[in-house]
C-alpha positions as CSV (number, residue, x, y, z in Angstrom):
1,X,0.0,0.0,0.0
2,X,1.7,3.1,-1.1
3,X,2.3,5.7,1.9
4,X,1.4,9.4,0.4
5,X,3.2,12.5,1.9
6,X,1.1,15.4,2.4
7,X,3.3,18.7,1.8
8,X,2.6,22.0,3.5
9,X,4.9,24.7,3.5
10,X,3.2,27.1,6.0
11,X,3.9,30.9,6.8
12,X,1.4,33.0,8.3
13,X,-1.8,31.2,7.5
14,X,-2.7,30.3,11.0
15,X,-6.5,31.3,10.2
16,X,-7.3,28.9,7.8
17,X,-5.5,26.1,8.7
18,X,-8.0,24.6,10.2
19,X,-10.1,23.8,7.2
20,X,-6.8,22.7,5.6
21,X,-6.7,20.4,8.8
22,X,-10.4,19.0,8.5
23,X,-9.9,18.1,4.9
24,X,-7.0,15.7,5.7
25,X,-8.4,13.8,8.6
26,X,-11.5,13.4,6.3
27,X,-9.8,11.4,3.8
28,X,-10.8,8.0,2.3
29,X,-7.3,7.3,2.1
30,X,-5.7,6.3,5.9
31,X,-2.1,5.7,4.6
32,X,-0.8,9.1,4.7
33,X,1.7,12.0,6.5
34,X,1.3,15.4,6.5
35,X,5.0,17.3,6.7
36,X,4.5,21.0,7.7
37,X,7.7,23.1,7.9
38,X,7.0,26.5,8.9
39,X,9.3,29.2,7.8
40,X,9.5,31.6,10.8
41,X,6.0,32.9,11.2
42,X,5.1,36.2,12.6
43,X,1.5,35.1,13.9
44,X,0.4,33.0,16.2
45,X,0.1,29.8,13.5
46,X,2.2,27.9,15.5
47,X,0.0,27.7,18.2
48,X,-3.0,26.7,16.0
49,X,-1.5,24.2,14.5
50,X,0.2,22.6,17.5
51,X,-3.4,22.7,18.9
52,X,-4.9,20.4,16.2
53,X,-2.4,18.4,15.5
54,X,-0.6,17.3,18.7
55,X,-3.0,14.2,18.9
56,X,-2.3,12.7,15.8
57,X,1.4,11.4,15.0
58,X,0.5,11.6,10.9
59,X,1.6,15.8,11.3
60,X,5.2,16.0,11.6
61,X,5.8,19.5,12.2
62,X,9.0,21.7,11.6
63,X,9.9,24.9,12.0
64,X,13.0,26.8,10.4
65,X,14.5,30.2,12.7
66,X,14.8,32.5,10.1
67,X,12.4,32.7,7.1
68,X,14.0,31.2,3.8
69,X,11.3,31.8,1.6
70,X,8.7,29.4,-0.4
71,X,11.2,27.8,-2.4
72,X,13.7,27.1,0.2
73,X,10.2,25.5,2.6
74,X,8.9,23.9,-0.2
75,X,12.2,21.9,-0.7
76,X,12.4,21.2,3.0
77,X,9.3,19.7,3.0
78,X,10.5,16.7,0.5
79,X,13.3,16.5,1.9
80,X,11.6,15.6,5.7
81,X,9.0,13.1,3.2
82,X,8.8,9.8,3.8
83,X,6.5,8.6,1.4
84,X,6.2,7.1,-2.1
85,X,4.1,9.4,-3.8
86,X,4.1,13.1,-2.2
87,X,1.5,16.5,-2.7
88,X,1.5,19.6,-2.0
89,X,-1.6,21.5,-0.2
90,X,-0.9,25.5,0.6
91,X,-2.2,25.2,4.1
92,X,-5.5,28.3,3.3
93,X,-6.1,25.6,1.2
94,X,-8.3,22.4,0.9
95,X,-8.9,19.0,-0.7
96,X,-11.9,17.2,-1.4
97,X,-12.1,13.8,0.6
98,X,-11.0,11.2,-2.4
99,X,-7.8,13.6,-3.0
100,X,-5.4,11.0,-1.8
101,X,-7.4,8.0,-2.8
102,X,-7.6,8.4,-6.7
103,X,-4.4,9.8,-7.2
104,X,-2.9,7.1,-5.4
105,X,-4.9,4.7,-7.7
106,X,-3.6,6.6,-10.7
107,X,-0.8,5.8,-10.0
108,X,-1.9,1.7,-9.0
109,X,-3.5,1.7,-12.7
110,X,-0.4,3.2,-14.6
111,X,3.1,2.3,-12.9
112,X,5.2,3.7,-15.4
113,X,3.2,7.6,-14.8
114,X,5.7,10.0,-12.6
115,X,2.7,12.6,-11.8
116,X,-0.8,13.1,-11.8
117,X,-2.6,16.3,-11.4
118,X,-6.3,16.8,-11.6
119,X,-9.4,19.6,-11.4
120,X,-9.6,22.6,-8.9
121,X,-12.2,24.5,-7.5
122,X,-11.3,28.8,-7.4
123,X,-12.8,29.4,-4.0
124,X,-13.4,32.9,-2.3
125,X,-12.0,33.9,1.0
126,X,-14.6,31.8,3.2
127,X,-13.5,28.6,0.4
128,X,-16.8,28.7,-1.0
129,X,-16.8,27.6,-4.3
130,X,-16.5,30.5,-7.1
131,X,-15.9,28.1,-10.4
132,X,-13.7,25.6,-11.7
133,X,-10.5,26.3,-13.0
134,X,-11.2,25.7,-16.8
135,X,-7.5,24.9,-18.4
136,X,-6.9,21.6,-16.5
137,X,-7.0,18.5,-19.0
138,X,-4.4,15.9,-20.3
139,X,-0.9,17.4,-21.8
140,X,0.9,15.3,-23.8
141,X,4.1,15.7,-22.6
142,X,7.5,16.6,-24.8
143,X,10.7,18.7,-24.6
144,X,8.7,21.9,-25.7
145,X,5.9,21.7,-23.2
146,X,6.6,24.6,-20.7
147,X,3.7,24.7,-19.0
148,X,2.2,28.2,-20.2
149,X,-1.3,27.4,-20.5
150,X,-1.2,26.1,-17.0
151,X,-2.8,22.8,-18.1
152,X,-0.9,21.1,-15.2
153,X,-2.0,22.1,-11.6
154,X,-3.4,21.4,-8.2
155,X,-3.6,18.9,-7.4
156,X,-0.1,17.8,-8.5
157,X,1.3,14.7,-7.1
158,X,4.6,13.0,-7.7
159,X,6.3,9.9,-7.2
160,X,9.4,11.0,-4.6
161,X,11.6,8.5,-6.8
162,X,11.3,10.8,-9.5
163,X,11.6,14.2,-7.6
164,X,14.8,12.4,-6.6
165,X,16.3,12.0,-9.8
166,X,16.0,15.9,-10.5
167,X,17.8,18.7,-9.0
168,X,14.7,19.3,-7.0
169,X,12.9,22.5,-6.1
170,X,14.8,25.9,-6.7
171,X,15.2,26.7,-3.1
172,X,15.8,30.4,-4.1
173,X,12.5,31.2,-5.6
174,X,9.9,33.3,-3.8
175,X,6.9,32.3,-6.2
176,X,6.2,29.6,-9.4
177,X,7.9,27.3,-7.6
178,X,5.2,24.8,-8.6
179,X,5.9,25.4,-11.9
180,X,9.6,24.7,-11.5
181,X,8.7,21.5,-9.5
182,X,5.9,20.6,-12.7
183,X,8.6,21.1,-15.6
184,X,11.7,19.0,-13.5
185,X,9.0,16.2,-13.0
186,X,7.6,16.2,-16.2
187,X,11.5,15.8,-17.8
188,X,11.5,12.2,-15.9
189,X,8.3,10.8,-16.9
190,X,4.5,11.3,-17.6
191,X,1.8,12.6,-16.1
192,X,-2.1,11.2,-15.7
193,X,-4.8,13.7,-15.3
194,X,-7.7,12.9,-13.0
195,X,-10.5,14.3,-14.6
196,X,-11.9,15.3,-10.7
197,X,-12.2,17.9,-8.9
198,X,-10.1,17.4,-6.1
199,X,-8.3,20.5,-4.6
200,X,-9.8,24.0,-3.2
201,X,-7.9,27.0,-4.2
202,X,-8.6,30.2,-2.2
203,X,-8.6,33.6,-3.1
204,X,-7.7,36.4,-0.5
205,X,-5.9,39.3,-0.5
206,X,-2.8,37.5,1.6
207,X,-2.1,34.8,-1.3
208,X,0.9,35.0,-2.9
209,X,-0.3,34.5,-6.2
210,X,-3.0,37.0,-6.1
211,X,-3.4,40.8,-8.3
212,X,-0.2,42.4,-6.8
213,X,2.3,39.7,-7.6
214,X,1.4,38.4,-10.5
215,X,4.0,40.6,-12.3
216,X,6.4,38.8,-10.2
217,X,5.0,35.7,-11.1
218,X,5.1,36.0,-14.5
219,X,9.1,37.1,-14.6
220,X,9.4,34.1,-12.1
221,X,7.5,31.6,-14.4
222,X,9.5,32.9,-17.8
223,X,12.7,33.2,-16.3
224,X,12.1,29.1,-15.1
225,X,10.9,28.7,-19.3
226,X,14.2,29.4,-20.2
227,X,16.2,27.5,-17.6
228,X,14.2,25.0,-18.4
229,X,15.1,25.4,-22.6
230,X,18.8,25.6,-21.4
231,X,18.6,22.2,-19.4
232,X,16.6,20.6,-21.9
233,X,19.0,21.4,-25.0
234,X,16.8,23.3,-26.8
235,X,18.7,26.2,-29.0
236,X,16.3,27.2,-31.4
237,X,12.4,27.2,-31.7
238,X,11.2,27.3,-35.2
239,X,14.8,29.0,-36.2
240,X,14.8,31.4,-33.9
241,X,17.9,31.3,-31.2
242,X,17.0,31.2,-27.6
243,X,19.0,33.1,-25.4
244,X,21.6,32.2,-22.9
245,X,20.6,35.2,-20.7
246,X,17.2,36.1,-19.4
247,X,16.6,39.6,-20.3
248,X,12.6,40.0,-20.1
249,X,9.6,38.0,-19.9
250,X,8.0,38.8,-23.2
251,X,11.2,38.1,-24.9
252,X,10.7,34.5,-23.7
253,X,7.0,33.7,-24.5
254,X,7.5,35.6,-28.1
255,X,9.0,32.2,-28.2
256,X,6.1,30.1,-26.9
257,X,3.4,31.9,-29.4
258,X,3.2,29.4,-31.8
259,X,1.5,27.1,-28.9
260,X,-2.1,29.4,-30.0
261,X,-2.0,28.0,-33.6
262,X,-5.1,26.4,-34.6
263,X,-2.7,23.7,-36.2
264,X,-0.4,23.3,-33.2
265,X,-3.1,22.4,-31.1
266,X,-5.0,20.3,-33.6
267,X,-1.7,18.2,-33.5
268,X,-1.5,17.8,-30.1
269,X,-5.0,16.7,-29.9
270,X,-3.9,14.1,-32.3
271,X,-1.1,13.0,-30.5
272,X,-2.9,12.9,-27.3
273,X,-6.0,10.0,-29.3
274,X,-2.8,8.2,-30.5
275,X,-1.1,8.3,-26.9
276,X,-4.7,7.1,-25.5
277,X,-5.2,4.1,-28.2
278,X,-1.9,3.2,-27.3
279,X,-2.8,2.8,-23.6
280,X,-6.0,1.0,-24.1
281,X,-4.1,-1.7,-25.9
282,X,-1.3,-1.8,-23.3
283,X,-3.7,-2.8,-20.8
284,X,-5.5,-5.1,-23.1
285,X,-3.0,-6.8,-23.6
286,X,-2.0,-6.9,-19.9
């Protein structure tokens, strides 16, 4: 039975933790951990989350002395993981109660798949549902897929044996450090989507990835693009050079625009039925 590592990089988010909290005890799937590292909060989280969890030896709970950053916690966090397959849930977050279970069994169903990701719900501040997050579906995965439409998401999970053959999480990233963590994984393997809604994204004015950073996020996300080129091998994109040094974000994604042709994506549909038929007969044939 595989065990699944529950990863929350916590800072601040005390006050909603709770739900965070409810949604993991109310899995269907028992065989789990939940590794919280908190990187120096300023609140009183620590006592909330002591409180809850002090009862139950599936929280493992660490706490850094000086605050690193996200990508510095988020690395922390798989490196304290124990299990085979790992997650991670921003603790204002949430996940529905079959989270664990079916992406465990994606996993059960296709052993040679390094990933699986599925649905989320955009949720306001109190985590009431706003509307599902419409880009998610099935990539079909290749050297040029960066990641822009933001196809792959929460809830992301990943076999720690493939994390492991990466260079892991930039620890010196303050945001898209999922996406850094998405791209490494996806050079290993493949990915299954779960075509469920599984994860509960809020929205509040303290999120890191809300209005006033997403600037930052973008220059984040593109500067990871091109690292990402470079450690891939890939000079040129339909004869164009791409550079050694990052300059500016739009410079990078003038290289990605060819991803909105009608054509491109009619091919990728294709490949994605071929990919599919090919998989049905696999297990056919046992």
């Amino acid at each position: 039975m595989m065990k699944f590592s529950v990863l929350i990089a916590h800072y601040n988010n005390g006050k909603y933790f709770k739900e965070c909290y409810n949604s993991l005890i109310t899995q269907t799937y028992q065989n789990w951990e939940a590794i919280i590292v908190d990187d120096a909060s300023t609140d009183d989280s620590l006592v909330t989350i002591y409180a809850l969890t002090k009862n139950d030896d599936r929280f493992k709970v660490y706490t850094q002395t000086t605050n690193k950053g996200c990508g510095y916690t988020k690395r922390k966090c798989i490196d304290y993981a124990s299990g085979d397959i790992c997650g991670f849930i921003d603790p204002d977050d949430a996940v529905y109660p079959q989270a664990l279970e079916l992406s465990v069994k994606a996993f059960e169903r296709n052993t040679k798949i390094v990933a699986a990701y599925s649905k989320f719900m955009i949720c306001d501040e109190f985590l009431n549902s706003v509307h599902v997050f419409k880009n998610s579906k099935q990539i079909y995965n290749n050297r040029y897929f960066f990641n822009t439409h933001i196809e792959v998401s929460h809830f992301f999970t990943f076999k720690r044996e493939a994390y492991l053959k990466t260079t892991g999480i930039n620890a010196a990233l303050s945001n898209a450090v999922d996406q850094d963590l998405y791209l490494k994984i996806l050079e290993v393997g493949h990915a299954k989507f779960i075509n469920k809604i599984l994860y509960r994204y809020r929205t509040h004015s303290n999120g890191i990835s809300q209005k006033e950073s997403k600037q930052s996020a973008k220059e984040s996300f593109s500067k990871i693009i091109l690292e990402t080129m470079i450690r891939r091998g890939i000079r040129k994109i339909l004869n164009k050079r791409i550079p050694q040094q990052y300059h500016h974000p739009d410079e990078i994604y003038t290289f990605l625009q060819y991803q909105n042709n009608i054509l491109y994506r009619m091919g990728i549909r294709i490949m994605l039925s071929l990919q599919s038929i090919k998989s049905f007969f696999n297990r056919l044939m046992g």
